[in-house]
C-alpha positions in Angstrom: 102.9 -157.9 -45.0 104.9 -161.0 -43.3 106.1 -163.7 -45.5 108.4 -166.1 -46.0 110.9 -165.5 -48.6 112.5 -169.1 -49.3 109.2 -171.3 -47.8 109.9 -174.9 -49.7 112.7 -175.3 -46.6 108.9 -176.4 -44.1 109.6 -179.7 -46.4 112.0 -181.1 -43.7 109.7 -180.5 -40.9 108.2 -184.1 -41.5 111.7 -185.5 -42.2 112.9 -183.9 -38.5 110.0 -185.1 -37.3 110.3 -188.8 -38.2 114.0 -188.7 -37.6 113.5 -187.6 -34.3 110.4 -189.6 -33.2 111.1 -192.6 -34.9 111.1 -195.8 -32.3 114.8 -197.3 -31.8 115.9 -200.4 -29.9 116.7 -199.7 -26.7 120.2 -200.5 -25.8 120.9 -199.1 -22.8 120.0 -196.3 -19.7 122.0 -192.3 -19.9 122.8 -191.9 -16.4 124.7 -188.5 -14.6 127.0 -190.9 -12.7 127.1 -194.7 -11.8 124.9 -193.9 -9.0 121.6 -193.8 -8.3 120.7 -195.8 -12.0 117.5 -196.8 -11.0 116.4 -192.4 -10.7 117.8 -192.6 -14.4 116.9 -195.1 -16.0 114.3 -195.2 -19.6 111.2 -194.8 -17.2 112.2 -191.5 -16.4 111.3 -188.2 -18.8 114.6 -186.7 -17.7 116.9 -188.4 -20.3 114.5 -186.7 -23.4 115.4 -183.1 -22.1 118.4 -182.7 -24.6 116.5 -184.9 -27.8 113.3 -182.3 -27.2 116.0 -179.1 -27.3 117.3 -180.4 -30.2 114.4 -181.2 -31.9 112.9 -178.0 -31.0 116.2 -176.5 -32.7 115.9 -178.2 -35.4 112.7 -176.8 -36.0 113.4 -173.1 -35.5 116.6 -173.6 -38.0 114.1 -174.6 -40.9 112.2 -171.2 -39.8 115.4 -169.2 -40.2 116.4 -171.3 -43.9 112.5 -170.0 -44.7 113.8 -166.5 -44.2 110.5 -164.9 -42.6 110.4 -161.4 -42.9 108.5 -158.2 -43.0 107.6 -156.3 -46.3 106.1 -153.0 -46.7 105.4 -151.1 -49.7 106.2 -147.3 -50.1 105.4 -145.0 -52.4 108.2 -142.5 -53.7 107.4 -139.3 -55.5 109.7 -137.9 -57.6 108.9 -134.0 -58.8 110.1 -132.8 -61.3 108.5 -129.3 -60.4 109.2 -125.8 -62.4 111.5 -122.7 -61.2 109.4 -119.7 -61.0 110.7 -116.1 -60.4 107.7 -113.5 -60.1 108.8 -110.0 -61.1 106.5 -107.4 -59.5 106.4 -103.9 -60.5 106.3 -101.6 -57.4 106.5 -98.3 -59.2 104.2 -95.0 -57.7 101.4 -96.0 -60.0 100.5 -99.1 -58.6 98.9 -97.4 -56.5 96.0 -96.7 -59.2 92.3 -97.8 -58.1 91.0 -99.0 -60.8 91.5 -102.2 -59.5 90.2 -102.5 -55.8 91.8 -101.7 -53.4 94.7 -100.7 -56.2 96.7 -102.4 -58.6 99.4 -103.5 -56.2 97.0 -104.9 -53.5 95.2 -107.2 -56.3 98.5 -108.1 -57.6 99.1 -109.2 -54.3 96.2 -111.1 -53.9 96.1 -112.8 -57.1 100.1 -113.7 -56.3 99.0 -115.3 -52.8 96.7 -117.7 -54.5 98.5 -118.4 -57.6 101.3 -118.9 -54.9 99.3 -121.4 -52.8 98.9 -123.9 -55.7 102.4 -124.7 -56.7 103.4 -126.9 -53.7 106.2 -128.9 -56.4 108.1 -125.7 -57.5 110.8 -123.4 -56.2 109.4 -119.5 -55.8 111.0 -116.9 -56.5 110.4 -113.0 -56.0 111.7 -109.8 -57.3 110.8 -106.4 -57.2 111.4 -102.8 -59.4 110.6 -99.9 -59.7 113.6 -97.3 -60.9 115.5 -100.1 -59.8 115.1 -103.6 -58.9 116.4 -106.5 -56.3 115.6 -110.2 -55.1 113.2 -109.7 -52.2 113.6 -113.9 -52.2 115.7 -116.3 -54.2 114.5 -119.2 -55.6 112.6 -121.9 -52.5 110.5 -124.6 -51.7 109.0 -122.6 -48.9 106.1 -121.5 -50.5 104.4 -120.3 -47.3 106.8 -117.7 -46.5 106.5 -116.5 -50.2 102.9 -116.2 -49.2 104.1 -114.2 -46.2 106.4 -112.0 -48.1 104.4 -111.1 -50.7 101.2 -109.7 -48.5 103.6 -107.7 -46.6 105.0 -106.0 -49.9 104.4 -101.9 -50.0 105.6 -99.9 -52.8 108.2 -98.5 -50.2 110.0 -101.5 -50.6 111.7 -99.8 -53.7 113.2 -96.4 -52.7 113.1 -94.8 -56.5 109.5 -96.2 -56.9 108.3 -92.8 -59.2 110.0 -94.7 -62.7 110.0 -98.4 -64.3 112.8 -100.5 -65.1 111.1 -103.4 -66.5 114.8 -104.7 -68.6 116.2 -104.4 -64.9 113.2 -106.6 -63.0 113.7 -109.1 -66.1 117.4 -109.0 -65.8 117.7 -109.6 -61.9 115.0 -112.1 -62.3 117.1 -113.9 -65.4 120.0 -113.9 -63.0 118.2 -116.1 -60.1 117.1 -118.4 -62.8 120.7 -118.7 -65.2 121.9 -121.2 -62.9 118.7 -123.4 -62.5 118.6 -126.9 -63.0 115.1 -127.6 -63.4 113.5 -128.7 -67.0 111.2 -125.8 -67.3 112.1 -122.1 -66.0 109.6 -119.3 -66.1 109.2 -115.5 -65.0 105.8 -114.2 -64.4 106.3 -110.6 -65.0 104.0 -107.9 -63.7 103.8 -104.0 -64.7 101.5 -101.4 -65.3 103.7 -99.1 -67.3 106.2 -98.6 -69.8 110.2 -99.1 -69.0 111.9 -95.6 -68.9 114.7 -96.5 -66.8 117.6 -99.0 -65.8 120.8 -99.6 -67.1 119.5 -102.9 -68.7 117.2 -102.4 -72.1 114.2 -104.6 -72.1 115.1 -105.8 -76.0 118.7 -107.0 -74.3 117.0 -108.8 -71.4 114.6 -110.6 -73.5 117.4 -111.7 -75.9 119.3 -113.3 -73.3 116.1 -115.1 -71.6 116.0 -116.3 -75.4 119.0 -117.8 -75.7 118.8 -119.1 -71.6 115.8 -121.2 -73.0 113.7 -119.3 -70.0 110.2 -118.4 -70.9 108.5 -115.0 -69.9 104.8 -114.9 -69.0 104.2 -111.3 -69.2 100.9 -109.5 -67.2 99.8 -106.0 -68.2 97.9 -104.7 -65.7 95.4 -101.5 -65.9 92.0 -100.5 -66.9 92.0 -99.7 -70.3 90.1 -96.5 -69.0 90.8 -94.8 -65.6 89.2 -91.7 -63.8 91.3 -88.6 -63.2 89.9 -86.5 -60.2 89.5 -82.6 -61.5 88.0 -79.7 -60.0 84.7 -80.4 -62.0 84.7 -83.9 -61.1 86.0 -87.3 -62.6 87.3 -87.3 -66.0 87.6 -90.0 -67.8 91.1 -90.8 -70.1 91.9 -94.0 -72.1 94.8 -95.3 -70.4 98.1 -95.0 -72.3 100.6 -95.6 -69.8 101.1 -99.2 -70.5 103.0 -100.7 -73.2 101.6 -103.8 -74.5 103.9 -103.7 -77.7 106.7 -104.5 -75.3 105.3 -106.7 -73.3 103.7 -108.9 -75.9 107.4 -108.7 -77.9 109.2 -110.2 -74.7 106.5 -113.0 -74.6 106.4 -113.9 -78.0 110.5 -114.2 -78.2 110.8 -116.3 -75.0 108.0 -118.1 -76.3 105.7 -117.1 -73.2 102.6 -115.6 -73.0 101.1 -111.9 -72.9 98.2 -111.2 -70.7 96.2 -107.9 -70.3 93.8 -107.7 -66.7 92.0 -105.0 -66.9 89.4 -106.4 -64.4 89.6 -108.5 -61.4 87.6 -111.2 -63.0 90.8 -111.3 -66.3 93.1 -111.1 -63.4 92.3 -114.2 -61.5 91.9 -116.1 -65.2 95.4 -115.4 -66.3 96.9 -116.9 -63.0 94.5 -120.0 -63.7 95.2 -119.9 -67.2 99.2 -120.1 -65.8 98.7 -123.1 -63.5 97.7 -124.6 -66.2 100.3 -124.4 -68.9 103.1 -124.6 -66.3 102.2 -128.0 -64.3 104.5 -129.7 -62.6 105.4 -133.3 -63.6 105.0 -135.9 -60.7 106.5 -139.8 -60.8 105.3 -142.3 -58.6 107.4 -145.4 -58.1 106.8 -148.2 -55.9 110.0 -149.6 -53.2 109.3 -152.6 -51.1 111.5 -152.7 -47.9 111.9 -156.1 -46.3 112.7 -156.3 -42.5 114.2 -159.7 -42.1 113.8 -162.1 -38.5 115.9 -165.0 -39.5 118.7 -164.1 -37.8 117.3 -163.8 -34.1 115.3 -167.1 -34.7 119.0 -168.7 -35.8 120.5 -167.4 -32.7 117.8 -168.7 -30.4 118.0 -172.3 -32.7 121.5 -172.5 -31.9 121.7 -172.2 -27.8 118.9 -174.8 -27.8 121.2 -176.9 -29.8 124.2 -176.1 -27.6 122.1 -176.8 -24.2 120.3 -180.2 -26.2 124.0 -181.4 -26.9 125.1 -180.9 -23.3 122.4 -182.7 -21.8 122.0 -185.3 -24.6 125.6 -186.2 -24.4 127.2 -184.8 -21.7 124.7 -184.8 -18.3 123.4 -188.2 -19.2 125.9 -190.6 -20.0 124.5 -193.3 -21.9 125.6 -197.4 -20.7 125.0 -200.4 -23.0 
């Protein structure tokens, strides 16, 4: 948008304009030299050359006192976006089909999308199994979280046969201790019960507690699965997981336990996530203003200079 920032300055136009225009009596001829006074004289056009520079100056210097300029209005976003670490469990029996292809795969699927919607927040992954480690650190690059996380194979954690879950909480509390942002979540994932790890799952929760980090805790498993015999498939209630623990670290950090026990639950507790963990978004307006005064003042000021000369210098003025 261009505008004029000071624009009552256009009021001496019509002052310039009678100043300059006005008739006066007419006293004498402006002449280069005492020759040739007849080629000079008030007939000619020659003697206005300097009073039509000056005039013309005058003009553009009430342009530059009107400051013209350009404005343009941005918008600036602010996000105030949330740090989330996912803690995936890559232990031997993620491999279990009850989900299709297996646990891990749908994990990994439902991670991808979940993933894919939380362009405002800095990612996070980690991964255990007997052990556990940062596969990423916290990033605004969610598209090579993305990445990382379809390439994941349970081989990615050599002593993949136990489950750690107080070590993938603790290594995930770690990336997260030194965080900044106003809301700080894990999104932990297991289907089994911790029986290993030098950290205890009761000693990671309390120090999530007291780090004012929340834990959104997924058990994952059918509730029944099918064990392959020599007569055939045999059905068992599944007992490897243990919710008590999982709901325990939710309730304390004030987070939230989910059980998926079918694709369908699955995808609803990642939905169910987005929602309770959204990202806060300001909006605030800036106007930037490209000003133009001072080029017009420059050219004002050279016609002045070049008016003068010829107005009082080239033609010399006789009574």
């Amino acid at each position: 948008m261009f505008k004029f920032q000071d624009p009552y300055f256009f009021a001496l136009i019509p002052l310039i304009i009678y100043l300059f225009f006005r008739k006066q009596k007419k006293l004498g001829i402006k002449i280069p030299s005492v020759k040739k006074i007849k080629k000079y004289s008030l007939g000619s056009k020659k003697y206005l050359i300097g009073k039509y520079l000056i005039f013309i100056s005058s003009i553009l210097m009430v342009f530059a006192l009107a400051r013209p300029q350009m404005v343009s209005k941005e918008n600036k976003i602010k996000r105030n976006g949330v740090d989330i670490v996912i803690s995936l469990d890559l232990s031997f029996s993620m491999m279990q089909e009850d989900f299709k292809p297996n646990r891990l795969e749908k994990s990994k699927e439902m991670l991808e999308k979940f993933v894919s919607k939380r362009l405002n927040d800095r990612l996070g992954l980690v991964i255990f199994g007997g052990d556990a480690y940062t596969k990423i650190p916290l990033t605004f690059d969610n598209k090579m979280v993305k990445e990382t996380i379809g390439k994941i194979t349970i081989n990615d954690i050599t002593s993949n046969k136990r489950t750690a879950i107080g070590m993938g909480l603790g290594v995930s509390l770690n990336r997260l201790k030194n965080s900044k942002a106003k809301s700080k979540i894990i999104i932990l994932i297991t289907d089994g019960e911790n029986n290993a790890g030098s950290i205890s799952p009761e000693e990671a929760t309390k120090l999530a507690k007291e780090l004012g980090i929340k834990v959104y805790t997924i058990g994952i498993g059918a509730k029944e699965i099918n064990i392959p015999t020599l007569l055939g498939k045999r059905t068992l209630k599944n007992t490897s997981l243990d919710e008590n623990l999982l709901r325990n670290i939710a309730k304390e950090t004030k987070g939230k336990y989910f059980r998926a026990s079918d694709s369908k639950e699955f995808n609803n507790i990642f939905n169910e996530i987005d929602k309770l963990e959204k990202s806060k978004i300001e909006a605030r307006e800036f106007y930037s203003k490209e000003e133009y005064y001072l080029p017009i003042l420059k050219i004002a000021l050279i016609l002045l200079v070049l008016g003068l000369f010829f107005e009082f210098l080239l033609f010399i003025r006789l009574p």
